[in-house]
C-alpha positions in Angstrom: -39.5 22.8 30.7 -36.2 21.9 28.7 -35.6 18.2 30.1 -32.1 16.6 29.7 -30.9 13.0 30.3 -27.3 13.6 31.8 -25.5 11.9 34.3 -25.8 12.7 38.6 -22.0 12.3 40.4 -22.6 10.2 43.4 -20.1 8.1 45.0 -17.0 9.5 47.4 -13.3 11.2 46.8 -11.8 9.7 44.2 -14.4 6.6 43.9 -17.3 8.1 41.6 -20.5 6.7 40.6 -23.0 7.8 38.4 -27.0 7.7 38.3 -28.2 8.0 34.7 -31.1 10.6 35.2 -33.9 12.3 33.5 -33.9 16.2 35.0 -34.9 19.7 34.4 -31.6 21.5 33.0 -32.5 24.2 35.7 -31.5 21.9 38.5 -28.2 21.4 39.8 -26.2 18.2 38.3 -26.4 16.2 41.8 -30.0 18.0 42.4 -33.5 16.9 42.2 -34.4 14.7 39.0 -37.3 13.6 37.8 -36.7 10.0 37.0 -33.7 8.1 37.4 -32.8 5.9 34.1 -29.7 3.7 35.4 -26.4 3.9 36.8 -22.7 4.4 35.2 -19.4 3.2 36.6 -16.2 4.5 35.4 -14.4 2.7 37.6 -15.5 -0.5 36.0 -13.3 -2.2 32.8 -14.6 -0.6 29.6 -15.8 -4.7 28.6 -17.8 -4.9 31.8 -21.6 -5.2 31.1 -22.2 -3.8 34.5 -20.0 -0.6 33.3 -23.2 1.2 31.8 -26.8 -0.2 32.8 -30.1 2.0 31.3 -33.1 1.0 31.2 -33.8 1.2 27.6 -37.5 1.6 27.2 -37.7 4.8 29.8 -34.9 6.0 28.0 -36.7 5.8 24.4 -39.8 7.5 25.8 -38.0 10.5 27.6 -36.2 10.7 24.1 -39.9 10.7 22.3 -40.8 13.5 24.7 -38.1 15.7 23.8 -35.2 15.2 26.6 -31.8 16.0 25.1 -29.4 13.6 26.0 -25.6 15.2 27.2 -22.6 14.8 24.9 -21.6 11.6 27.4 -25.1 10.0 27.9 -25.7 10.2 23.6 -22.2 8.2 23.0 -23.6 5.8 25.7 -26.8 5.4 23.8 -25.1 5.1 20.4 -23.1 2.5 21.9 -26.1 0.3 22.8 -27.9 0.8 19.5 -30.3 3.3 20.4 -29.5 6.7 18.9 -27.8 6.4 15.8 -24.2 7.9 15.4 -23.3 11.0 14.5 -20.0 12.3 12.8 -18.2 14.4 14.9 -15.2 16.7 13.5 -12.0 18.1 16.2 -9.8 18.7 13.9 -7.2 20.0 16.6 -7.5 16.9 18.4 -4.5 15.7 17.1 -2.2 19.1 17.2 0.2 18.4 19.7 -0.5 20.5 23.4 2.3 23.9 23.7 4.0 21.5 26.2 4.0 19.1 23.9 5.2 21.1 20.9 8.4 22.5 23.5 9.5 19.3 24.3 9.8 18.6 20.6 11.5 21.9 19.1 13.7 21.0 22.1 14.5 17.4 21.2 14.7 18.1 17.8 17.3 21.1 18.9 19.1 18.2 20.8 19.0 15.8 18.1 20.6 18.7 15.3 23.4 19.6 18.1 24.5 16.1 18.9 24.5 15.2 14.5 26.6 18.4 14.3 28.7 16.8 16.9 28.8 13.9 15.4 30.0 14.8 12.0 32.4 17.0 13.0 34.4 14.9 15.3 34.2 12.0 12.2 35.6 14.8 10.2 38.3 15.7 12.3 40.2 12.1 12.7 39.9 11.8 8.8 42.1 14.9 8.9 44.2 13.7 10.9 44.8 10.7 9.3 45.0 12.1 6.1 47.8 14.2 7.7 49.4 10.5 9.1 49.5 9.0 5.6 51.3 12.0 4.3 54.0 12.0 6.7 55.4 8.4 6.2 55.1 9.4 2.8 57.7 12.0 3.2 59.7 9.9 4.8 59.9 7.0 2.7 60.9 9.3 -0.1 63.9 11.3 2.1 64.9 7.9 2.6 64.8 6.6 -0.5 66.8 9.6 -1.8 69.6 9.2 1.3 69.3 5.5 -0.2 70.4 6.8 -3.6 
C-alpha cells in the first residue's frame, strides 16, 4: 500500500480549508484517509502560526514508515525543520509567459516608433532654422551691397 501525506480540500466556494492527512494514494483527495495529521489554511497571513498546524510526532512516524509527503506538504515540513531542504531547479520559471513576451515586442515596437518620431521632428526644425539663418544672411549682404 503506497501511503502519501497530502492535503484533503474541505471548506466551501471560494473559502478553502485543508486537513493535512495520511492516505492511500488510491483514494480520492477528499476521500477516506487513514489518519488525519493537521489542518492548513491558505486563507490565513503567511506569518500566522495558525496558517499551518501538524502534529509533528505522527508526521515523523508516517515518514519512518515510508509515506511520501506531496510537493506542498514537503515544503510545509521543510519549513518547520522536519525534512531537510532540497534544491530544486525551474529554470523557465523566469522566461516571460507568450502573453507576456507580446506585450513586450509590442512595447518595445511602440517605444522604437515614437524615438523615430522623435528624432525626426528634432531634425526637421534644425532644418528649418538652418534655412532661417541663411536667409537674413542674404539679405544683409543685398543690403549691404545697395548700401555701397
Amino acid at each position: 500500500m503506497a501511503m502519501k501525506i497530502r492535503l484533503a480540500r474541505g471548506g466551501s466556494k471560494k473559502r478553502p480549508h485543508y486537513s493535512i492527512v495520511a492516505a492511500d494514494s488510491r483514494m480520492p483527495r477528499d476521500g477516506r484517509f487513514i489518519e488525519k495529521l493537521g489542518t492548513y489554511n491558505p486563507l490565513l497571513p503567511k506569518d500566522s502560526e495558525d496558517r499551518v498546524k501538524m502534529d509533528i510526532e505522527r508526521v515523523q512516524h508516517w515518514l519512518s514508515q515510508g509515506a511520501q509527503p506531496t510537493d506542498r506538504i514537503s515544503r510545509m515540513l521543510e519549513a518547520a525543520g522536519v525534512l531537510e531542504k532540497k534544491t530544486r531547479s525551474n529554470p523557465n520559471k523566469a522566461k516571460p509567459g507568450k502573453a507576456a513576451e507580446e506585450r513586450a515586442k509590442s512595447k518595445a515596437d511602440k517605444a522604437a516608433a515614437a524615438a523615430e518620431a522623435a528624432a525626426a521632428p528634432k531634425e526637421e526644425p534644425v532644418a528649418e532654422e538652418a534655412v532661417a539663418e541663411e536667409a537674413p544672411a542674404e539679405e544683409t549682404a543685398a543690403e549691404e551691397t545697395t548700401a555701397e
